[in-house]
N, C-alpha and C positions, 0 to 999 in steps of 0.2 A: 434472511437471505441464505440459501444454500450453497455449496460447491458450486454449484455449473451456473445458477444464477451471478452468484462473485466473479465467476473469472470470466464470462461474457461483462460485466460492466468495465472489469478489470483493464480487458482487453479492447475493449469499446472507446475505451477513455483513456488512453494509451499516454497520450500528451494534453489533458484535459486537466491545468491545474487550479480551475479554475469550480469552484458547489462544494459538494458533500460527501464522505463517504463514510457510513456505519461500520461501525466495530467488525460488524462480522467480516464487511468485506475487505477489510484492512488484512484478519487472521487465514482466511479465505487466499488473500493476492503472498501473504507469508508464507502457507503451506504450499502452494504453488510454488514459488521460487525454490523453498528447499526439495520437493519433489523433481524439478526440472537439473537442481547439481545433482542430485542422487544419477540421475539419468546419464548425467554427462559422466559422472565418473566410474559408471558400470560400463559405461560402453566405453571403455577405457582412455578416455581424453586426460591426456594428460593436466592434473592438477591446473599450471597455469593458465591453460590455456583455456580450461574449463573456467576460471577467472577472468579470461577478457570475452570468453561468447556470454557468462551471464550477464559481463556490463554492459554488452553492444547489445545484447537482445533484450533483457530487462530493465535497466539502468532507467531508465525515462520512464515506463511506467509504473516500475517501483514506488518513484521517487514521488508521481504523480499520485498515486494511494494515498501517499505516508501525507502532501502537502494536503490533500481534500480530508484527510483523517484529523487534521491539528484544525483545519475549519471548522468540521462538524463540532468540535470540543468547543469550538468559540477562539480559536487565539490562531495566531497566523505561521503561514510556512514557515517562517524565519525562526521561531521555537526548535526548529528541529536541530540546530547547530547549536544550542545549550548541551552542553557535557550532561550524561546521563538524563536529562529531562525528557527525550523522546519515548524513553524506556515508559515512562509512566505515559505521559499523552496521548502515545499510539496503542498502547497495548491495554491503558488501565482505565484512562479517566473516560467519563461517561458524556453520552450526547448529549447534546442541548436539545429539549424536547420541544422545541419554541422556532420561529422564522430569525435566526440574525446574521447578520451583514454579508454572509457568504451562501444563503440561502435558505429554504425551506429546508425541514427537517425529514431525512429521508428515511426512506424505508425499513425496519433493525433487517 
């Protein structure tokens, strides 16, 4: 999955937390977000407030990646509130190559 592929699903799936989503599109919806503070803080927004437009604007479908991300791995949203555990799950551990309980195995 490419850039533009990721962030049309990204974005597609906004409040969707519900299937699968592959590694790439997880690091895909990551460089997105830090690309879009880059943005706010060149254009001079102030710090904080650059911190409440990422949460209002991103916040949901962040959050929505990161929970379709802990599916694809096999284990559910609720992982993601273990201390440092999301670190490996979203970022490291690998898909399940097989159909389980949160869907067919999608696309890398």
């Amino acid at each position: 999955m490419n850039f533009i592929e990721a962030n049309k699903s990204f974005l597609a799936k906004f409040a969707t937390f519900k299937g699968r989503a592959p590694r790439s599109e997880y690091w895909w919806a990551t460089a997105s977000v830090f690309l879009f503070s880059i943005i706010l803080i060149a254009l001079g927004i102030e710090r904080e407030v650059a911190k409440v437009l990422l949460i209002l604007i991103i916040g949901l479908p962040y959050s929505a990646v990161c929970v379709r991300r802990c599916h694809d791995t096999g284990k559910s949203g609720w992982f993601l509130f273990i201390p440092l555990y999301p670190i490996y799950l979203l970022g490291f551990a690998g898909s399940e190559n097989k159909t389980n309980q949160h869907g067919p195995c999608p696309s890398k």
